[in-house]
Steps between C-alpha positions, in 0.01 A plus 500: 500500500491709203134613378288739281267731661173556307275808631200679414419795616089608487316797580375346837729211551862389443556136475871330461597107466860367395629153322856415627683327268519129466104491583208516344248647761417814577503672823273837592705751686365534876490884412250592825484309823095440437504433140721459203406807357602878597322778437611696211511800737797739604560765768803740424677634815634832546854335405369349250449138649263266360233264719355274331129346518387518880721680569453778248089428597521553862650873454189547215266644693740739733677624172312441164691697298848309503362182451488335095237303381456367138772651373593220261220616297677858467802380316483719213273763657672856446398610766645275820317428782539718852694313792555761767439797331737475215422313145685140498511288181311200518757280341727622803231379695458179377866444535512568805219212598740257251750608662373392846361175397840392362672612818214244685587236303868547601396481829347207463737353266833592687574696106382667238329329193713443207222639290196726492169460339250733483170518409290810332189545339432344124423862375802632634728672123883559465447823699378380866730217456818733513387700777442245671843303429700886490376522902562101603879606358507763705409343820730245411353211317652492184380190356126458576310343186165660461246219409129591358305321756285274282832349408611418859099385543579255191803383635311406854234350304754274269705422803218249633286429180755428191458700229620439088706711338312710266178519750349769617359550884290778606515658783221721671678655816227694721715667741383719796503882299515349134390222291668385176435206236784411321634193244868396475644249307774280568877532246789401467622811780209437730107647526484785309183767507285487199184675606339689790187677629505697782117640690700697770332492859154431396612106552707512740486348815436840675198525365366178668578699833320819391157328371586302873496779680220700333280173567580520858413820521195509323386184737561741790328761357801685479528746205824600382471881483369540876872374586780761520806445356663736652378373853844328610263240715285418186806423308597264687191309571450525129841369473415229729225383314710477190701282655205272611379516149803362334549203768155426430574554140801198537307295753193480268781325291433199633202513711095565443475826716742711686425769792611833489451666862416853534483557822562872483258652182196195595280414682497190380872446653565285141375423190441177351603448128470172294716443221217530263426831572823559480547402167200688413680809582843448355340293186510835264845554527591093486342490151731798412771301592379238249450745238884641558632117470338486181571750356864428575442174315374598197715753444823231538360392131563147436713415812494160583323527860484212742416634835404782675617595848350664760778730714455807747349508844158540400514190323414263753105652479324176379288697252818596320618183452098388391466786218859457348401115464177581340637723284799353411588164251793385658587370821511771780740485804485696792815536695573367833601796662405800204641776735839378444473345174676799299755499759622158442497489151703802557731273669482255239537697197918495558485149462345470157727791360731757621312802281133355429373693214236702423263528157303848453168476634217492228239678634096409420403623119218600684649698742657906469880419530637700789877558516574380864741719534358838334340760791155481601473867547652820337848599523578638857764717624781301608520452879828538710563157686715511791792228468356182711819301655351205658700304715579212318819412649435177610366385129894627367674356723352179498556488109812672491627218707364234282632629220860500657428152634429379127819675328680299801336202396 
């Protein structure tokens, strides 16, 4: 059955979901066999192959230097990132994991969607935009409509809790690397962006881990600087703590306390943590979150807002949800699943309109205005990059043969 393929693509995570036609739910793209999500994370072969998530993971530690990690936040960085000893462009990059989720689907699918949706940041200016669209052409995906993603969070949001024409719903999205309040209003075309704020990584959901795992250590006595880095065995115990920290992080979600063994820095073998303390810890950067959504609000003017929603991984932490309410005069809404919200109002954006548009952002009076796409640092000398040809064969032949099957039809 013919369907629309909606993906976004984070700095730590890559979700997808697709709405066949003819139906109006939504269905999240298996894109790992343990969770829904794959990790935004690639590992460049000698011949140029791609793996993917685990797979790119499991070769991390043998052969740092050809894996990618949060390259989507390089698009527009003169200077690319280093996969394998030679500079690849991060749009390329990113591609490439589009690329790879839309071949998954096609597996799954028995085709190729009729149309692509992608997501990208609300800052995000003409400039990023067309690297990013020049590269999916390249690999061979001509048509992808790049969404702002507190659009596709709107559309999620409207999709289950009506919204007027002419009303506005804001949108705080606390992701795992970034967080960013936003307002969009609903037209004639669809949700369009009227205003955002944006407080980088000091809200996102990676700091949770961090003040997680600096608890834990200070409970064990632990302190940071008498811990090599460059010990490979202390890497990955502190790696394996991490990982402790943020299932704690998501079990603490929905219970009063959580565990989080350490069986190789204690004695003690674990440490207990109840959710109180762990708001304690995380509370500083959850009132910056409220200060961001704010801000974000009252710089959309007199936009008619109605709701706010709550969308991003990290928005499942109950204090969130508490300080938004208290801070907020309309009704507040927390997803069902928030990892994958953006991705399905990806997936639903095609259905409102074919080209969604988008307003220029009005920025805080308060606020410096920053060109989003001017450089952060002097003029460099430009750097040489190497041609990357990934092999996205199966992506073009999947659509060439769709397209031939439609001109037949």
């Amino acid at each position: 059955m013919p369907y629309v393929l909606g993906v976004d693509v984070g700095s730590g995570h890559t979700t997808a979901a697709l709405n066949r036609h003819d139906e109006d739910e939504v269905w999240v793209l298996p894109l790992d066999a343990v969770t829904p999500s794959v990790h935004s994370v690639l590992y460049l072969t000698d011949d140029d192959a791609v793996l993917v998530g685990r797979d790119a993971l499991a070769r991390a530690e043998a052969e740092p230097d050809r894996v990618a990690r949060g390259f989507v936040d390089r698009i527009g960085d003169p200077v690319p990132p280093l996969v394998g000893g030679r500079p690849c462009p991060a749009e390329v990059l990113t591609a490439a994991l589009v690329c790879w989720v839309v071949d998954r689907a096609a597996e799954i699918e028995g085709d190729g969607p009729e149309r692509v949706v992608l997501t990208h940041p609300a800052s995000w200016g003409p400039h990023r935009r067309a690297l990013l669209d020049g590269a999916l052409r390249q690999a061979g995906l001509p048509d992808v409509l790049l969404l702002p993603k507190p659009v596709a969070a709107a559309e999620t949001h409207a999709a289950g809790h009506p919204v007027a024409a002419g009303d506005a719903v804001a949108v705080c999205d606390l992701g795992e690397h970034t967080g960013c309040g936003a307002v969009t209003h609903l037209g004639p075309a669809g949700f369009e962006l009227v205003s955002r704020a944006e407080a980088g990584e000091h809200v996102a959901g990676a700091r949770f881990d961090d003040a997680l795992v600096a608890h834990v250590l200070a409970e064990l006595e632990r302190a940071p600087a008498d811990l090599d880095p460059e010990d490979e065995d202390v890497r990955a115990v502190l790696a394996e703590l991490r990982a402790a920290c943020r299932t704690a992080k998501e079990t603490l979600s929905s219970a009063t306390e959580a565990v989080v063994p350490t069986p190789l820095l204690g004695p003690p073998s674990s440490v207990l943590i109840p959710r109180s303390r762990f708001e304690e810890l995380i509370a500083p950067a959850v009132h910056r979150t409220v200060d961001m959504l704010l801000q974000a609000i009252r710089a959309a003017g007199g936009a008619r807002v109605t709701a706010v929603t709550l969308v991003g991984g990290s928005a499942r932490v109950p204090l969130v949800a508490e300080l938004v309410m208290a801070a907020s005069p309309v009704r507040v809404v927390v997803d069902a699943d928030p990892a994958t919200a953006v991705a399905r109002g990806a997936a639903l954006a095609a259905r409102r309109a074919p080209d969604p548009s988008v307003r220029p952002v009005r920025l805080p009076e308060q606020r410096e205005h920053v060109d989003p796409d001017a450089p952060t640092q002097p003029p460099r000398p430009p750097v040489e990059v190497a041609p990357l040809d990934v092999p996205l064969r199966g992506a073009r032949r999947w659509r060439s043969a769709g397209r031939a099957r439609r001109r037949a039809g």
